[in-house]
C-alpha positions as CSV (number, residue, x, y, z in Angstrom):
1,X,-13.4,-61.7,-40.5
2,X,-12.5,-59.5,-37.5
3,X,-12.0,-56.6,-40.0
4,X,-15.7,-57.7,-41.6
5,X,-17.5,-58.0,-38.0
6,X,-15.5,-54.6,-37.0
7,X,-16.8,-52.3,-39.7
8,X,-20.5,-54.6,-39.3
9,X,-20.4,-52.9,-35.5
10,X,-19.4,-49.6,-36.6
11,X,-21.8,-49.0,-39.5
12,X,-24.3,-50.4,-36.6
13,X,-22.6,-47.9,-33.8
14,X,-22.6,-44.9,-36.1
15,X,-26.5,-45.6,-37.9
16,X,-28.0,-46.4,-33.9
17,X,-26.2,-43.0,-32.8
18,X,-27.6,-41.4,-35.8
19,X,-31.1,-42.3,-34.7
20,X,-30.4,-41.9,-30.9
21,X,-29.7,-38.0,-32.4
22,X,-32.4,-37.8,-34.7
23,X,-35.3,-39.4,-32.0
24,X,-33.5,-36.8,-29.2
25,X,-33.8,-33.9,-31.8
26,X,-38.0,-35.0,-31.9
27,X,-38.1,-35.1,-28.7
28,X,-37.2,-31.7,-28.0
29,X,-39.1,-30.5,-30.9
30,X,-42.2,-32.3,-29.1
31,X,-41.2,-30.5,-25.3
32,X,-40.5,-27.3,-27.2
33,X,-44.1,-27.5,-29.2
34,X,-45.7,-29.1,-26.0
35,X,-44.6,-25.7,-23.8
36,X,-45.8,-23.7,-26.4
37,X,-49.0,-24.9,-26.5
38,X,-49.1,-25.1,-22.4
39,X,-48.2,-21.0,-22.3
40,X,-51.0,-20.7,-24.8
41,X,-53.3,-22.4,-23.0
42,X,-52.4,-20.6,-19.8
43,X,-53.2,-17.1,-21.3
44,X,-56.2,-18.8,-22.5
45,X,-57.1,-19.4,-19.1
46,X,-55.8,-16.7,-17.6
47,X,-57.9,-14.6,-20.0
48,X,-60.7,-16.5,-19.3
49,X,-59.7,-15.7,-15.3
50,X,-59.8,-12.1,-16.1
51,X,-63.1,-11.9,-17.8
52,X,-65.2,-14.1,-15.7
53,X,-64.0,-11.7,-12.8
54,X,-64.9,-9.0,-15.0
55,X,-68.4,-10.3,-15.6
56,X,-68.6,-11.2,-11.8
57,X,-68.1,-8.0,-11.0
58,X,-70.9,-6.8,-13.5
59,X,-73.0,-9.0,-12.1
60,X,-73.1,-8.6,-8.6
61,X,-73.9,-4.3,-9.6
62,X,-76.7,-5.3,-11.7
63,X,-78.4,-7.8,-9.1
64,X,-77.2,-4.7,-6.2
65,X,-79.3,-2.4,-8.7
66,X,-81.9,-5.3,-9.1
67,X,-83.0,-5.4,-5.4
68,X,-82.9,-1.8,-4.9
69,X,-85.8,-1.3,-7.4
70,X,-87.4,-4.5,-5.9
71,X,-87.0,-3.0,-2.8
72,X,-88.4,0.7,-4.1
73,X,-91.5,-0.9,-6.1
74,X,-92.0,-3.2,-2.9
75,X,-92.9,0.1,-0.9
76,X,-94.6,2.0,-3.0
77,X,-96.8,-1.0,-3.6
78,X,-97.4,-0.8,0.0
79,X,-98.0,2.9,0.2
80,X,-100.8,2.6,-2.5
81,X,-102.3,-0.7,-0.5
82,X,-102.3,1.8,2.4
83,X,-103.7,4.6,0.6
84,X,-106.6,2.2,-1.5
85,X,-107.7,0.8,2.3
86,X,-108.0,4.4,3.5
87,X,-110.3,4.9,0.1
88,X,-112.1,1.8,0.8
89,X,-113.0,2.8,4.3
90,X,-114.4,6.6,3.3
91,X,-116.6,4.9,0.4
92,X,-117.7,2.5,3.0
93,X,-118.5,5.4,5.0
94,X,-120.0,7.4,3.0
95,X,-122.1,4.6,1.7
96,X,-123.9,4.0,5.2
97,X,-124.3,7.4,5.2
98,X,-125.7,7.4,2.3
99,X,-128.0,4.8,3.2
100,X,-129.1,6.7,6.6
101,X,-129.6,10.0,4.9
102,X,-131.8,8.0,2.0
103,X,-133.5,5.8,4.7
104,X,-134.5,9.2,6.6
105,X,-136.7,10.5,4.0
Protein backbone atom coordinates (compact mmCIF):
# COMPACT_ATOMS: atom_id res chain seq x y z
CA UNK A 1 0.00 0.00 0.00
CA UNK A 2 2.95 2.31 1.00
CA UNK A 3 4.65 1.20 -2.30
CA UNK A 4 0.99 2.02 -4.16
CA UNK A 5 0.51 5.54 -2.43
CA UNK A 6 4.57 6.17 -3.04
CA UNK A 7 4.55 5.82 -6.80
CA UNK A 8 0.56 7.65 -6.63
CA UNK A 9 2.80 10.85 -5.14
CA UNK A 10 5.57 10.52 -7.57
CA UNK A 11 3.59 10.17 -10.88
CA UNK A 12 1.72 13.31 -9.09
CA UNK A 13 5.37 15.04 -8.15
CA UNK A 14 6.80 14.46 -11.54
CA UNK A 15 3.22 15.34 -13.86
CA UNK A 16 2.73 18.87 -11.42
CA UNK A 17 6.59 19.65 -12.05
CA UNK A 18 6.03 18.88 -15.67
CA UNK A 19 3.36 21.56 -15.75
CA UNK A 20 5.10 23.91 -13.24
CA UNK A 21 7.87 23.76 -16.35
CA UNK A 22 5.59 23.88 -19.11
CA UNK A 23 3.30 27.07 -17.57
CA UNK A 24 6.96 28.75 -16.63
CA UNK A 25 8.14 28.06 -20.32
CA UNK A 26 4.61 30.29 -21.39
CA UNK A 27 5.33 32.59 -19.24
CA UNK A 28 8.45 33.57 -20.57
CA UNK A 29 7.27 33.20 -24.05
CA UNK A 30 4.41 35.72 -22.97
CA UNK A 31 7.30 38.46 -21.24
CA UNK A 32 9.52 37.65 -24.17
CA UNK A 33 6.51 38.46 -26.89
CA UNK A 34 5.06 41.19 -24.41
CA UNK A 35 8.85 43.19 -24.65
CA UNK A 36 8.79 42.74 -28.14
CA UNK A 37 5.73 44.23 -28.72
CA UNK A 38 6.58 47.23 -26.00
CA UNK A 39 10.13 48.05 -28.15
CA UNK A 40 7.78 48.16 -31.11
CA UNK A 41 5.56 50.25 -29.77
CA UNK A 42 8.24 52.56 -28.40
CA UNK A 43 9.74 53.16 -31.96
CA UNK A 44 6.27 53.61 -32.89
CA UNK A 45 6.12 56.44 -30.72
CA UNK A 46 9.30 57.55 -30.90
CA UNK A 47 8.72 57.84 -34.63
CA UNK A 48 5.71 59.46 -34.07
CA UNK A 49 7.95 61.95 -31.65
CA UNK A 50 10.21 62.59 -34.43
CA UNK A 51 7.67 63.54 -37.06
CA UNK A 52 5.31 65.62 -35.07
CA UNK A 53 8.57 67.71 -34.28
CA UNK A 54 9.28 67.62 -37.80
CA UNK A 55 5.86 68.88 -38.75
CA UNK A 56 6.05 71.44 -35.79
CA UNK A 57 8.90 72.80 -37.10
CA UNK A 58 7.23 73.13 -40.68
CA UNK A 59 4.65 74.75 -39.19
CA UNK A 60 5.74 77.38 -37.24
CA UNK A 61 7.97 78.55 -40.88
CA UNK A 62 4.93 78.54 -42.78
CA UNK A 63 2.65 80.57 -40.19
CA UNK A 64 6.37 82.98 -39.79
CA UNK A 65 5.88 83.26 -43.70
CA UNK A 66 2.06 83.58 -43.20
CA UNK A 67 2.27 86.86 -41.20
CA UNK A 68 5.01 88.35 -43.09
CA UNK A 69 2.75 88.58 -46.22
CA UNK A 70 -0.23 89.60 -43.89
CA UNK A 71 1.94 92.00 -42.62
CA UNK A 72 3.23 93.15 -46.44
CA UNK A 73 -0.49 93.19 -47.97
CA UNK A 74 -1.60 95.02 -44.58
CA UNK A 75 0.64 98.07 -45.75
CA UNK A 76 0.27 98.27 -49.08
CA UNK A 77 -3.40 98.24 -48.41
CA UNK A 78 -2.71 101.20 -46.43
CA UNK A 79 -0.56 102.93 -48.94
CA UNK A 80 -3.26 102.64 -51.63
CA UNK A 81 -6.11 103.91 -48.87
CA UNK A 82 -3.54 106.83 -48.54
CA UNK A 83 -2.99 107.39 -52.07
CA UNK A 84 -7.11 106.92 -53.13
CA UNK A 85 -7.88 109.74 -50.18
CA UNK A 86 -5.25 111.99 -51.79
CA UNK A 87 -7.28 111.25 -55.33
CA UNK A 88 -10.53 111.76 -53.61
CA UNK A 89 -9.44 115.21 -52.30
CA UNK A 90 -8.04 116.56 -55.95
CA UNK A 91 -11.45 115.38 -57.68
CA UNK A 92 -13.14 117.06 -54.85
CA UNK A 93 -11.11 119.92 -55.77
CA UNK A 94 -11.30 120.12 -58.97
CA UNK A 95 -14.97 119.60 -58.90
CA UNK A 96 -15.72 122.99 -56.96
CA UNK A 97 -13.52 124.35 -59.33
CA UNK A 98 -15.24 123.15 -61.73
CA UNK A 99 -18.38 124.47 -60.43
CA UNK A 100 -16.89 128.13 -59.89
CA UNK A 101 -15.37 128.36 -63.32
CA UNK A 102 -18.97 127.02 -64.82
CA UNK A 103 -20.94 129.24 -62.34
CA UNK A 104 -18.72 132.33 -63.71
CA UNK A 105 -19.97 132.29 -67.14
Amino acid sequence: MEDKLFDLMSKMYSELTGKIDGLQNKMLEFKEDTNKQFDSLNQKVDNLSNQLTRLEHEVKNDISSLYDGYKLTYEKLTTLEEKVDDISTKVDKQEIELRVVKGGK
